[in-house]
C-alpha positions in Angstrom: 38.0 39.1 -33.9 40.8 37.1 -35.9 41.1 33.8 -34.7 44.3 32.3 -33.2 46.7 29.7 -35.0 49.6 29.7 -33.2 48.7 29.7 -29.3 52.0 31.0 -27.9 54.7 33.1 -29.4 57.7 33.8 -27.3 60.4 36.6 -28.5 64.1 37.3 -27.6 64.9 40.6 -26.8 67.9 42.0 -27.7 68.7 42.1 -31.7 64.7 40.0 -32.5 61.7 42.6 -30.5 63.9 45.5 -30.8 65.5 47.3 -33.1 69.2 48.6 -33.4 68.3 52.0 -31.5 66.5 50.0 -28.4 63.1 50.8 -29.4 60.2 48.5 -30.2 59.1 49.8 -33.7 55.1 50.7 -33.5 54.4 48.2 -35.9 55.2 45.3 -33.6 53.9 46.9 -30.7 50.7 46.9 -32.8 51.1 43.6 -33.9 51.6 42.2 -30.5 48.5 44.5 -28.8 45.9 42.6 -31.5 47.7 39.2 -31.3 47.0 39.3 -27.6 43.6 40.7 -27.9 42.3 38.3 -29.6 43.4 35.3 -27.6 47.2 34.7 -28.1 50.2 34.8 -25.5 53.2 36.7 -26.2 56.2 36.4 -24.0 59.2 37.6 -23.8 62.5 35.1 -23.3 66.1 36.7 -23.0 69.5 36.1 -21.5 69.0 40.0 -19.6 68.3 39.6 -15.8 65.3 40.6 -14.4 65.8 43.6 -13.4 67.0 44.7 -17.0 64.0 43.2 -18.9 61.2 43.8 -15.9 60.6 47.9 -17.3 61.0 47.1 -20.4 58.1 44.4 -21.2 56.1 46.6 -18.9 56.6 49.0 -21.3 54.3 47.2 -24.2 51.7 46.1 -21.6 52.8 42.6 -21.1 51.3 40.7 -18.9 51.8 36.9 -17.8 55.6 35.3 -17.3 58.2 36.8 -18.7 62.0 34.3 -18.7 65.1 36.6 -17.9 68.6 34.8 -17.4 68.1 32.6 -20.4 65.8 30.6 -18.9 67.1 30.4 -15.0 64.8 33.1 -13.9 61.0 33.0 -14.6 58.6 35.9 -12.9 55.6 37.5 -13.1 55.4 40.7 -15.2 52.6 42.6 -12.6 53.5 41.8 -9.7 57.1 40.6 -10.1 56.8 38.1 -7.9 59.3 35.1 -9.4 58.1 31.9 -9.8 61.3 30.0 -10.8 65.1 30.6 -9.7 67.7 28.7 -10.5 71.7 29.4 -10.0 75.3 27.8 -10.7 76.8 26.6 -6.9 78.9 29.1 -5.8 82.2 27.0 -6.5 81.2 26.2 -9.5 81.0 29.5 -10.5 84.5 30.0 -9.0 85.5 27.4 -11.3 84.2 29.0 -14.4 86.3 32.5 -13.3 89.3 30.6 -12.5 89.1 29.4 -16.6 88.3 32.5 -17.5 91.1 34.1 -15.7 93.5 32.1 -16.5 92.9 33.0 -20.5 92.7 36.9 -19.3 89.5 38.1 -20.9 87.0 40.3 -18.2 84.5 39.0 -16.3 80.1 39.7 -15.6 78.4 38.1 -12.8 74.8 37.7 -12.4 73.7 37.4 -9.0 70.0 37.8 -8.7 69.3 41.9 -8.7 73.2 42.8 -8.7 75.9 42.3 -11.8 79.2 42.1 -10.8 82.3 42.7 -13.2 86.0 43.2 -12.4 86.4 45.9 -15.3 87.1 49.3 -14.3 83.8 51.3 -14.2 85.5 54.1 -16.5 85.6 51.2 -19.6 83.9 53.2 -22.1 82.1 49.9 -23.5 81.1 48.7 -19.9 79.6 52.2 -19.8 77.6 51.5 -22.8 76.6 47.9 -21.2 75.1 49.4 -18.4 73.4 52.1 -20.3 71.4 49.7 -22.6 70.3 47.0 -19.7 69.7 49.7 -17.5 71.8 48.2 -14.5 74.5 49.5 -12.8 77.2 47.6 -12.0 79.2 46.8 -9.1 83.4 46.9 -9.2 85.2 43.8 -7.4 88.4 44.3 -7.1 91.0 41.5 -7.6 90.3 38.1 -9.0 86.7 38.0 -8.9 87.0 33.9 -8.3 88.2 34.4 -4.7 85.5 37.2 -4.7 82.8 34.7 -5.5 84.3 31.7 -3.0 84.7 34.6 0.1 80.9 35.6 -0.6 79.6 32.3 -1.4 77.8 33.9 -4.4 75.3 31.9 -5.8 75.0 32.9 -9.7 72.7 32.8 -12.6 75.2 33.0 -15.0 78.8 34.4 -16.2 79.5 36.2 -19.5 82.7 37.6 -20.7 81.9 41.4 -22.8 84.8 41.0 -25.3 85.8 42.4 -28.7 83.7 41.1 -31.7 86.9 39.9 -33.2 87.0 37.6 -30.4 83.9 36.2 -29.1 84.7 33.2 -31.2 88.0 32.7 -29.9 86.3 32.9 -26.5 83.5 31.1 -27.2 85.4 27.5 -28.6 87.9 28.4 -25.9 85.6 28.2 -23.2 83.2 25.1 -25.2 86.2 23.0 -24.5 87.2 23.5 -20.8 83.7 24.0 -19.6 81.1 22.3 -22.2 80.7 19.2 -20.7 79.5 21.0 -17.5 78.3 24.2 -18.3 75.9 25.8 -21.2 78.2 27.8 -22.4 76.5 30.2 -25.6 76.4 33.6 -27.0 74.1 35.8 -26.4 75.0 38.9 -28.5 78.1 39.7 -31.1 80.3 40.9 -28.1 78.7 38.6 -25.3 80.0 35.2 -24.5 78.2 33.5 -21.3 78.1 30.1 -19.2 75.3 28.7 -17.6 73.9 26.2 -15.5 73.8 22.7 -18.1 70.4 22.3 -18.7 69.3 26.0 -17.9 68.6 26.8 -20.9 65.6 29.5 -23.1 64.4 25.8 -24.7 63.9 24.4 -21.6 62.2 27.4 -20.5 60.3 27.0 -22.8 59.0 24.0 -22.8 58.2 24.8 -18.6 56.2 27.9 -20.0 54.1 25.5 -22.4 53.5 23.1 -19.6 52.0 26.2 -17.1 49.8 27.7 -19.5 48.7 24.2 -20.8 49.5 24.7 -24.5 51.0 22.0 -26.7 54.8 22.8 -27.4 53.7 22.3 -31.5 51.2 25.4 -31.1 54.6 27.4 -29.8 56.5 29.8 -32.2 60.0 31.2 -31.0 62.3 33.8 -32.3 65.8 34.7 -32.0 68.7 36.7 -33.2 71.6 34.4 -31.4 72.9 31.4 -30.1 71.4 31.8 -26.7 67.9 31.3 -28.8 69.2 28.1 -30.3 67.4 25.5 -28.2 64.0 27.3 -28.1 64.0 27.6 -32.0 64.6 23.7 -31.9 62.1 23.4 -29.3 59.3 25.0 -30.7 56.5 23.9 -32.7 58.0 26.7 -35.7 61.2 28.2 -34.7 61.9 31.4 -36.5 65.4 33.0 -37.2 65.1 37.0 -38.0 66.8 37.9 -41.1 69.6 39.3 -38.9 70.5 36.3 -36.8 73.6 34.6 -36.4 74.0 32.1 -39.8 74.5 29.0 -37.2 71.1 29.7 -35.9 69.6 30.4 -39.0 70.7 26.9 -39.9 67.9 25.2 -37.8 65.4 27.6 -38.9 61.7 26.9 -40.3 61.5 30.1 -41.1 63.7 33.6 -41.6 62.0 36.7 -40.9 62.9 40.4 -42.2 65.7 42.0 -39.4 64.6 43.2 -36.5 64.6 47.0 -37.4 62.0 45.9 -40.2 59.5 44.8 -37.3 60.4 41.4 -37.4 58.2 40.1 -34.6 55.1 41.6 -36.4 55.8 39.3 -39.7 55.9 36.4 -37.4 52.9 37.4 -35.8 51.2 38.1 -39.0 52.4 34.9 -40.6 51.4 32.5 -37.4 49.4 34.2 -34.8 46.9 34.0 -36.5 44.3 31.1 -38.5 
């Protein structure tokens, strides 16, 4: 049995463990099985809610926490019982429509199980949204701000599914009126979202280390976005795959192959083990 260097690797999701077609390529799936069974802890942190991510680290086995709603959300994989649940105040979140609205881009809403949108559920790329986090979502009709204050809607987060032309726009747009409230990131090249300040995968993280008593310098994080930014700074080696954003790249230790050349199983291969 190969003995364990790094204690703890934790994973994005979307764009780092899979590849381009949705699929974990066998290699990593290989990769992770023998990492794991010989002492290590693989988790899996992502800006999906739990519902989306739930069947699919089941999928590989997983067991232990996995971190859904980048970083709000914390549950048990088995059981699914969560163990950590944070959310925006409802009028907060109204607040962060209203800015939203008010620039005219459409709207997500992540509300525990359910994700709410005000685009019409014909949209062709809402359609393909749905089909690749494997939620449904539910239509609101009107400005989705008054939907949020009449409901009192406690959220996880907001995201904005928007051209890739102009997720930057959105992005700097939405950095300035909200920043110095809200964690406002992106999570994918068409995904712009705001969070609770402080709610973030890096401080997940770091409450992940602190359960499972390992030193956050035995940690290894990955990422393909943004959203991953704070738990590559966080961790004791914070990897960047080789088709990350170039701004995370930037505070890098190390960048992997892309994630459809089994990224995750470099990393593992590289620091799992002694």
């Amino acid at each position: 049995m190969k003995k364990i260097n790094y204690k703890l690797i934790v994973s994005d999701f979307d764009g780092t463990l899979i590849d381009d077609n949705q699929q974990i390529p066998q290699k990593v799936v290989n990769a992770i099985n023998e990492y794991v069974a010989c002492g290590g802890i693989f988790a899996v942190c992502t800006g999906r809610m739990l519902r989306s991510i739930l069947p699919r680290v089941r999928e590989l086995g997983l067991k232990g926490l996995v971190i859904a709603n980048q970083g709000a959300v914390i549950a048990d994989i088995e059981s699914g019982n969560v163990i950590k649940c944070s959310g925006i105040p409802y009028e907060s979140v109204a607040e962060i429509c209203r800015n939203i609205e008010e620039i005219n881009y459409p709207i997500n809403i992540y509300s525990g199980d359910n994700l709410y949108v005000d685009i019409p559920k014909d949209n062709k790329y809402l359609q393909l949204y749905e089909k690749i986090v494997g939620v449904e979502s539910i239509y609101v009709e009107g400005k989705i701000s008054n939907f949020i204050l009449k409901n009192k809607l406690i959220c996880q987060k907001v995201g904005c599914l928007v051209a890739e032309s102009e997720r930057d726009y959105l992005f700097n747009e939405l950095n300035k009126r909200l920043g110095d409230r809200f964690d406002v990131t992106c999570s994918a090249k068409v995904l712009v979202e705001v969070s609770a300040l402080g709610e973030t995968k890096g401080e997940a993280l770091k409450f992940l280390c602190d359960k499972l008593n390992i030193p956050i310098d035995k940690s290894v994080a990955a990422g393909d976005n943004l959203n991953d930014l704070s738990m590559v700074k966080a961790a004791g080696v914070g990897v960047a795959v080789g088709n990350a954003d170039p701004k995370l790249k930037l505070f890098a230790d190390f960048i992997s192959v892309t994630n459809n050349q089994g990224a995750i199983a470099q990393i593992i291969k590289k620091y799992g083990f002694a």
